[in-house]
Wavefront OBJ file of the C-alpha trace (Angstrom):
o trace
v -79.468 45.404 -19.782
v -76.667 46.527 -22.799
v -76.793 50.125 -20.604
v -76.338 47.898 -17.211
v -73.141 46.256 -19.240
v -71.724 48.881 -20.216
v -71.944 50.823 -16.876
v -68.617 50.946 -15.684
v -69.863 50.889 -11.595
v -71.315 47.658 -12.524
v -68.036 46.168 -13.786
v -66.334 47.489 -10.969
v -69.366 45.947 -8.450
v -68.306 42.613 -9.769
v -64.943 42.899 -9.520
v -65.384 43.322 -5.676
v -68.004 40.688 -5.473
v -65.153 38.354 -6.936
v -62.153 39.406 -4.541
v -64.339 38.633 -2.016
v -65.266 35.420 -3.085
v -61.845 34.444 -3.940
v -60.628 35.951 -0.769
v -63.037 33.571 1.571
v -61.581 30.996 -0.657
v -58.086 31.088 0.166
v -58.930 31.380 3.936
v -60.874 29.064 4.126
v -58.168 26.598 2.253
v -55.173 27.887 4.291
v -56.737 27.436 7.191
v -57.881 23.598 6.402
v -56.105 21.423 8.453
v -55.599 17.552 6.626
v -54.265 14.357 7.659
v -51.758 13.246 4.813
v -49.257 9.476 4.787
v -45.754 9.913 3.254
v -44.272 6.514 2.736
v -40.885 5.886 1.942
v -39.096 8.660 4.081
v -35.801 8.083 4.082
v -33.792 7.126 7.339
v -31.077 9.617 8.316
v -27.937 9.287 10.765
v -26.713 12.113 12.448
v -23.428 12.435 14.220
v -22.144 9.392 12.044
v -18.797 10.984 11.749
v -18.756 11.689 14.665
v -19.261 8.559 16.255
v -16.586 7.086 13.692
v -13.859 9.645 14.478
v -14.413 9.991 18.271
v -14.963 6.453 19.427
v -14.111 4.649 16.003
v -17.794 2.917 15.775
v -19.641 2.851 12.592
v -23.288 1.380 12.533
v -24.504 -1.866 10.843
v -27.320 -4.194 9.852
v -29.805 -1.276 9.936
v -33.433 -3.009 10.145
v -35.136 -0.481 7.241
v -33.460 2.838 5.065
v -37.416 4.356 5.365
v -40.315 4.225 7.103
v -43.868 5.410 6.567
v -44.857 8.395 8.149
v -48.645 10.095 8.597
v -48.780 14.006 8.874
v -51.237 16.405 10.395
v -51.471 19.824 9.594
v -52.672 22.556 7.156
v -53.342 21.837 3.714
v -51.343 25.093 2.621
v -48.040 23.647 3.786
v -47.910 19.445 4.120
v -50.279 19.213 0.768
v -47.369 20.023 -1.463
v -44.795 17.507 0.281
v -43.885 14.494 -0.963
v -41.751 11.210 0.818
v -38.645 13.071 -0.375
v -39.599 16.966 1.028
v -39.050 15.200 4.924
v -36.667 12.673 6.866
v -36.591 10.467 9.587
v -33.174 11.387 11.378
v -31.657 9.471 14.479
v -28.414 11.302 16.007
v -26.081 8.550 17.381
v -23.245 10.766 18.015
v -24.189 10.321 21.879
v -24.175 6.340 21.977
v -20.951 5.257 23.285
v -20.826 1.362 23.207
v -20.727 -1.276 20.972
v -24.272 -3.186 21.068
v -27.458 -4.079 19.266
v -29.983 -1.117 20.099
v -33.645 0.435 19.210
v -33.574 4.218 18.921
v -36.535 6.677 17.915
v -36.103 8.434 15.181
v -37.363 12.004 14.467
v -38.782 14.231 11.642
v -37.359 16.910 9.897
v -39.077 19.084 7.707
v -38.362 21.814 4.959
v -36.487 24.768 6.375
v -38.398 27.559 7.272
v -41.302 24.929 8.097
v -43.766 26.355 10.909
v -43.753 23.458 13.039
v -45.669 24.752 15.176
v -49.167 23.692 13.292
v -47.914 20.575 12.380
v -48.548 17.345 14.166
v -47.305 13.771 13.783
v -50.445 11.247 14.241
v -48.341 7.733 13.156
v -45.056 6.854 12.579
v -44.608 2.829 11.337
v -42.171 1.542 12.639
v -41.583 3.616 15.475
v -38.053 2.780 16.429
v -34.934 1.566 14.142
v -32.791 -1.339 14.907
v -29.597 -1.130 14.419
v -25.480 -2.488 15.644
v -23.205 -0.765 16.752
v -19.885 -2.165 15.403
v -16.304 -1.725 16.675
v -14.622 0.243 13.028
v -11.768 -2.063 12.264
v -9.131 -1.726 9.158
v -7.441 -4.098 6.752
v -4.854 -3.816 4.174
v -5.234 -5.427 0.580
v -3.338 -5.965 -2.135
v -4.528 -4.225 -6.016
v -5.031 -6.713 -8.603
v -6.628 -5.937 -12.289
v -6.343 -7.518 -15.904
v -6.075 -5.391 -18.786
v -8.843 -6.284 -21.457
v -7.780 -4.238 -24.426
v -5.453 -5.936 -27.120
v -1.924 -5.604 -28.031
v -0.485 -4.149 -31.468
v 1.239 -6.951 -33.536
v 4.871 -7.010 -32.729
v 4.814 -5.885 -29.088
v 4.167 -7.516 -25.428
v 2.910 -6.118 -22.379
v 4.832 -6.549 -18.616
v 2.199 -7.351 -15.721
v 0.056 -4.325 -15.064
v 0.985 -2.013 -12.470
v -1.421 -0.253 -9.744
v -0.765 2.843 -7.887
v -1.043 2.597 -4.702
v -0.480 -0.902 -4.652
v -2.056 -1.658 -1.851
v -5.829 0.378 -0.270
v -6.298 0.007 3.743
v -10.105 -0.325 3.935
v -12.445 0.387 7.377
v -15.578 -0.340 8.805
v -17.336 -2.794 10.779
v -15.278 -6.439 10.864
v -18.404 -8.232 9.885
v -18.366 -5.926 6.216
v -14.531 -6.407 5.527
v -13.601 -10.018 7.086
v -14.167 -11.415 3.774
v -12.329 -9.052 1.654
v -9.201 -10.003 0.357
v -8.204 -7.766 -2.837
v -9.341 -4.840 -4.958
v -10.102 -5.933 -8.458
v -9.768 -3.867 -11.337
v -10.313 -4.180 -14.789
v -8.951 -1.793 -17.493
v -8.478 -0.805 -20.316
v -10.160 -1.123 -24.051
v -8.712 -1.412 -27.803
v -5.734 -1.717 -29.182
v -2.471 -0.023 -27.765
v 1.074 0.092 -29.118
v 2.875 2.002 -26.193
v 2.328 2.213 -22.872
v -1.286 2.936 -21.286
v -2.038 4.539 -18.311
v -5.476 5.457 -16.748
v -6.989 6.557 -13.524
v -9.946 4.109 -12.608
v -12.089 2.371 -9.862
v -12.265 -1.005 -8.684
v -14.047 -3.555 -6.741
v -13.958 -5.980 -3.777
v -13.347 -9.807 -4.255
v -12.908 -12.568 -1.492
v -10.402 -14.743 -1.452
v -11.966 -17.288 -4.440
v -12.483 -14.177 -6.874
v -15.754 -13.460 -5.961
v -17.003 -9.344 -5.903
v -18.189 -8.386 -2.146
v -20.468 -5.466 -1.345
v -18.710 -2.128 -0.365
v -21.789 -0.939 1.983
v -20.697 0.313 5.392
v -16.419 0.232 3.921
v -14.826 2.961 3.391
v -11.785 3.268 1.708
v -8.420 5.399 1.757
v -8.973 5.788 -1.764
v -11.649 5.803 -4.496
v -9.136 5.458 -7.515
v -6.410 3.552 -8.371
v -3.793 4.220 -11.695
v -3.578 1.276 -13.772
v -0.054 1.442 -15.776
v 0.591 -1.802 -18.542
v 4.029 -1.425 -19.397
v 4.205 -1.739 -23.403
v 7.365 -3.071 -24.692
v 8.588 -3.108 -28.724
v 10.431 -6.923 -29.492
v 12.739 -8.066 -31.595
v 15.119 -10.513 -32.730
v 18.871 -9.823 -31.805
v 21.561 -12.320 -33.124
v 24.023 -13.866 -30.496
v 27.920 -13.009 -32.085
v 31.311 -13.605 -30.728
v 34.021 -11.252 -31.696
v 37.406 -13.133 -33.200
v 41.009 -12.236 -32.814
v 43.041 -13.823 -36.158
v 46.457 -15.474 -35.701
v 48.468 -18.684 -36.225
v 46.564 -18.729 -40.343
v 43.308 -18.864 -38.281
v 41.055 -16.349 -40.268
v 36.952 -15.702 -40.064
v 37.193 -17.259 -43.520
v 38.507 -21.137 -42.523
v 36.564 -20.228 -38.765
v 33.076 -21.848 -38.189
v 31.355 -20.207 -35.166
v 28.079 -21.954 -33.856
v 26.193 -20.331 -31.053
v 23.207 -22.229 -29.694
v 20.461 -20.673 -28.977
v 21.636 -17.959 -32.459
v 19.221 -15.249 -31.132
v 17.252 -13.874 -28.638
v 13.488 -12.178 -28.911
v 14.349 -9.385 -26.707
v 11.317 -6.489 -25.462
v 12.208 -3.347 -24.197
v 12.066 0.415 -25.321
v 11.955 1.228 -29.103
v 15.233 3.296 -28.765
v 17.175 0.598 -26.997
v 16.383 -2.083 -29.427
v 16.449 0.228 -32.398
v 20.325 0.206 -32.813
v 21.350 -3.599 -31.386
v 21.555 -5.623 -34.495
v 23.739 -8.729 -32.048
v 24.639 -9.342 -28.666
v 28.132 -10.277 -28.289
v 28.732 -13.341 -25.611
v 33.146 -12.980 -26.172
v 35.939 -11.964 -28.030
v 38.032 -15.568 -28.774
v 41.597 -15.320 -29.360
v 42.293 -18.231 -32.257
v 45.799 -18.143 -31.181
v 44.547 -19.863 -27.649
v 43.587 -23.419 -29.421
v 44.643 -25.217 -31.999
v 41.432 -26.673 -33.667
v 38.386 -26.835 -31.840
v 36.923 -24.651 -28.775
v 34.239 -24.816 -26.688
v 32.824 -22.687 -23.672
v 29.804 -21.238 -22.211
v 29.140 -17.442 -21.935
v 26.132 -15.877 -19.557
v 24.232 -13.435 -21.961
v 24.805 -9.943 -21.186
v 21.800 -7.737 -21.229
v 21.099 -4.024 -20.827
v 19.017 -3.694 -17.199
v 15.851 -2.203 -19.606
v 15.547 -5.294 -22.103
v 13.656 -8.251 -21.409
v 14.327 -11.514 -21.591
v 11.326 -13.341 -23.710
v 13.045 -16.625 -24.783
v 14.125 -16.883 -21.359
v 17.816 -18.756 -22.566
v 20.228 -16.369 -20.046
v 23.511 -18.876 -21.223
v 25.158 -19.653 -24.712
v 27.310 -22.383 -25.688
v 29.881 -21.423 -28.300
v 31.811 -23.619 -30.608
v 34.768 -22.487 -32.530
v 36.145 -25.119 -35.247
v 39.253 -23.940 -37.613
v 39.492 -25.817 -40.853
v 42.104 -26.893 -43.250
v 44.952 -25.873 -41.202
v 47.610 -28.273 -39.472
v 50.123 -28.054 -36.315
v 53.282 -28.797 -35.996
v 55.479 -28.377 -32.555
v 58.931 -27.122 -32.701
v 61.888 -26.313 -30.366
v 63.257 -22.824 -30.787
v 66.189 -21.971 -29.896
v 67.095 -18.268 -31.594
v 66.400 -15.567 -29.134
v 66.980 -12.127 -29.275
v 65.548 -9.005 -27.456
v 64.966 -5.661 -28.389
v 64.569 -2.126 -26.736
v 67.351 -2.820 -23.909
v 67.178 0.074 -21.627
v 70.479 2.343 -22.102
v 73.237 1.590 -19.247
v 71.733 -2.138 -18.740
v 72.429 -5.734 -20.345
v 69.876 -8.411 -20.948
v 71.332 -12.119 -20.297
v 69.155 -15.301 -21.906
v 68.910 -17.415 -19.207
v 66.510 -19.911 -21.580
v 68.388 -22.749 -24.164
v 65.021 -23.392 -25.811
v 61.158 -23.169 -26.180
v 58.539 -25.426 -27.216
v 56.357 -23.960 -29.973
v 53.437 -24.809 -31.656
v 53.114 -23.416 -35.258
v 49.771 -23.399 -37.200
v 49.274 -23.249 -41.010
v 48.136 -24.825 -44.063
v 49.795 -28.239 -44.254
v 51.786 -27.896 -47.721
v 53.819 -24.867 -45.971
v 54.159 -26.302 -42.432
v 55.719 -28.664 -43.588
v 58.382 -26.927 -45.011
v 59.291 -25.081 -42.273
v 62.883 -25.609 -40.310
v 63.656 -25.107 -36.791
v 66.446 -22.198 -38.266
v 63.617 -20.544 -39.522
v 61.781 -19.810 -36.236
v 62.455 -16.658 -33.965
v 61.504 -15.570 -30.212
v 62.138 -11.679 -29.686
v 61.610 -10.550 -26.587
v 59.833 -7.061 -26.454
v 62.164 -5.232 -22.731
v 60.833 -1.906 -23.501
v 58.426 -1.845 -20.612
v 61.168 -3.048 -18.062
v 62.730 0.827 -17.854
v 65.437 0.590 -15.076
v 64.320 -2.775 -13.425
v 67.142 -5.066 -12.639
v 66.388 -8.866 -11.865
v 65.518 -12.409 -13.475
v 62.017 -12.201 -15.406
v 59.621 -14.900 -17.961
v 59.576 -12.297 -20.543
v 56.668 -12.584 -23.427
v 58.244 -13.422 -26.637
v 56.885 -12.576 -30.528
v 57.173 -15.283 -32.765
v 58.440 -14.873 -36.127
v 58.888 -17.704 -39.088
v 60.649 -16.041 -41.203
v 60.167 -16.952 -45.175
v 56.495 -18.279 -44.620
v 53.210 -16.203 -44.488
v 49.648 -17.413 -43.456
v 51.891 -19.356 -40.248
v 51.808 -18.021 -36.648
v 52.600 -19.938 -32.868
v 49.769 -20.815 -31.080
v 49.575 -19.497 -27.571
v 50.583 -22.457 -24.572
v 48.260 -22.950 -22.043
v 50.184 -20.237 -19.363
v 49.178 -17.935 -21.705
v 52.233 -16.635 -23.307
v 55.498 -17.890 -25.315
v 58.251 -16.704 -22.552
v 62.048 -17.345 -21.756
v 63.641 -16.464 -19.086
v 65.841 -13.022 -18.947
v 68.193 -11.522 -16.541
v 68.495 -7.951 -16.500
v 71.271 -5.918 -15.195
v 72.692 -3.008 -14.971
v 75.888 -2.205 -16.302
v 78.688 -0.793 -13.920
l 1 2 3 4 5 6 7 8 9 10 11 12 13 14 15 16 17 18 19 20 21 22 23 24 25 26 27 28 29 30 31 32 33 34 35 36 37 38 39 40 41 42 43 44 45 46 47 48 49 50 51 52 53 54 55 56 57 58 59 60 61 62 63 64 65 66 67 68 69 70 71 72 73 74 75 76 77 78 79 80 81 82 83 84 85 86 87 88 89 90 91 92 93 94 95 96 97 98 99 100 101 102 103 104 105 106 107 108 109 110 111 112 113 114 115 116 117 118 119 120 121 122 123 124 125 126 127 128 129 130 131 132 133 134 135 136 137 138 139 140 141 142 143 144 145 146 147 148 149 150 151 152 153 154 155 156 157 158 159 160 161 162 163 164 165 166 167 168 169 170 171 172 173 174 175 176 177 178 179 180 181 182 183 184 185 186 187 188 189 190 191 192 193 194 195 196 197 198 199 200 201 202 203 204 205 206 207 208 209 210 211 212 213 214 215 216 217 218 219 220 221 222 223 224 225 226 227 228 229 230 231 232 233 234 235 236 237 238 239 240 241 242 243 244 245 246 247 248 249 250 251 252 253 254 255 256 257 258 259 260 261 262 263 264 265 266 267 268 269 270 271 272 273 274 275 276 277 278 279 280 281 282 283 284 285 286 287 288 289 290 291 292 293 294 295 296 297 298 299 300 301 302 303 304 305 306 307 308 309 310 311 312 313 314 315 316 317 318 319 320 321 322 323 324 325 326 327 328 329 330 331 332 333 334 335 336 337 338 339 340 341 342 343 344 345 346 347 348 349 350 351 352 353 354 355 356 357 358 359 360 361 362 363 364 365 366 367 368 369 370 371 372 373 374 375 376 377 378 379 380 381 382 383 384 385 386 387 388 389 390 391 392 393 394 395 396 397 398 399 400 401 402 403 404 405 406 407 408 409 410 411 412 413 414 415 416
């Protein structure tokens, strides 16, 4: 036996012996034919598009997405397949009218699949039920909330979607109830402006999500933009023109509301320290002044107190007024070749000052000038603006009349 092996013939003997065997094997297996189910085979459409673009149908309400289907054939080809390796396929790019129908379906296999040895012995169901839908479309609006948290010192404007509105399509029994695209962004906390590309979903009209089967949509992303604005306090100011011994130091100013909480960019708020509603000329009143100014703001602030109107009182104390009629004019700055004839005997004026020097003053001591220098060659009767002067007394000045100006009348002429 230990010379029978160690005899090479004999080795090579059984080496043929096996081939053989292995080779009836694997003939006899390929050639086995079996019977095998696949359940779960998915349900395919052909032609969808097709029926979508050219007629503008889409199909709905779809009975089953798979069916169960049994297989016949050899061993060597459907005994590796599972539910997954075939589909059940259904072209409906020939139907052509809107209805509830029943089509067969049929199975495709693997490419490169000999059909020809394959056989199908059940198919459950046998048909698929289906609609098919008129496509309609429908514009809606893009809402969202932002659910991260603002920095300390900032707010946020409302969010802002881009596009702002999605036109969605398919069957009108999908969309009727659709009335907005919902989305929801954003995480953290932010200090400047945030911006980010996202999805979103469907909501009826009370809020609630809808399902997007069978919609399509002319978009699958929207950009969500919150609008960060930097705030701060800015103080309401008037600006104030001295005269008549009115100074900022005997001048209260009260402005109601006193400030603002303005929002807007960093580098527009970083420089306004105060707003400023007017500039009040003291020489216009004689104690007390009151008025209402509209709030002038630069178009990229916002408005967060919401006050777009101040009220602005202007009280001068310690000072006194006295009324006087002046009679001492005198102009100045004649044009050369012309003569300027006082028409006016007198004019009532209104001095203001501290009482222990008011009173002191005489009507001798009071002057009009009037200023020609801007009349050139113009020939004529004109109200000419006059300049006060009391001469001998400081801290004392006229108080503008309600016209507007201190004027006497002036004929100009030319002289021959």
């Amino acid at each position: 036996m230990k010379k029978l092996y160690d005899s090479r013939a004999f080795w090579m003997v059984v080496s043929l012996l096996i081939s053989i065997t292995l080779w009836l094997y694997v003939s006899s297996v390929d050639k086995e034919v079996i019977t095998q189910p696949f359940r779960g085979v998915k349900v395919e459409l052909v032609g969808e598009n097709l029926l979508k673009d050219s007629r503008n149908m889409v199909i709905t309400d779809m009975d089953t997405s798979t069916v169960t289907v049994v297989l016949e054939g050899p061993r060597r080809i459907i005994g590796s397949w599972d539910a997954d390796s075939i589909t059940a396929q259904i072209d409906v790019s020939k139907l052509s009218r809107a209805a509830y129908t029943s089509q067969q379906y049929v199975i495709s296999y693997p490419d490169g699949t000999d059909t020809s040895s394959i056989s199908v012995v059940r198919k459950t169901p046998e048909t698929i039920n289906f609609m098919v839908s008129p496509q309609v479309s429908k514009t809606i609006q893009v809402r969202g909330s932002f659910d991260g948290k603002l920095a300390d010192g900032y707010t946020a404007e409302m969010p802002v979607f881009e596009p702002s509105t999605i036109v969605i399509s398919g069957a009108e029994a999908y969309i009727k109830n659709v009335s907005y695209a919902w989305v929801t962004f954003g995480e953290g906390e932010v200090d400047s402006t945030y911006k980010v590309e996202t999805g979103f979903t469907l909501r009826d009209e009370d809020g609630v999500p809808c399902s997007n089967t069978g919609i399509s949509f002319s978009t699958d992303v929207v950009t969500a933009t919150l609008p960060v604005l930097d705030m701060k306090e800015v103080k309401l100011d008037v600006n104030l023109i001295e005269g008549a011994g009115a100074t900022a130091a005997n001048t209260k100013v009260s402005i109601e509301p006193k400030s603002l909480l303005l929002a807007g960019d960093s580098a527009l708020l970083e420089g306004m320290n105060r707003i400023v509603l007017a500039t009040i000329d003291l020489t216009e009143f004689s104690s007390s002044f009151t008025d209402v100014y509209t709030i002038p703001l630069d178009n990229g602030l916002r408005n967060t107190t919401g006050e777009t109107e101040a009220r602005v009182t202007v009280e001068i104390a310690g000072l006194s007024t006295k009324s006087f009629k002046v009679t001492n004019f005198s102009c100045i700055n004649v044009t050369d070749g012309y003569s300027a004839n006082i028409i006016s005997e007198s004019l009532d004026v209104t001095l203001r000052g501290k009482e222990e020097v008011i009173s002191q003053i005489k009507p001798e001591n009071i002057r009009a000038v009037a200023d020609l220098s801007t009349f050139n060659e113009s020939t004529g009767t004109y109200m000419v603006p006059v300049k006060i002067y009391i001469d001998g007394f400081t801290d004392v000045g006229a108080l503008k009349p309600s016209s507007g100006e201190n004027s006497i009348s002036i004929e100009i002429r030319k002289v021959s």
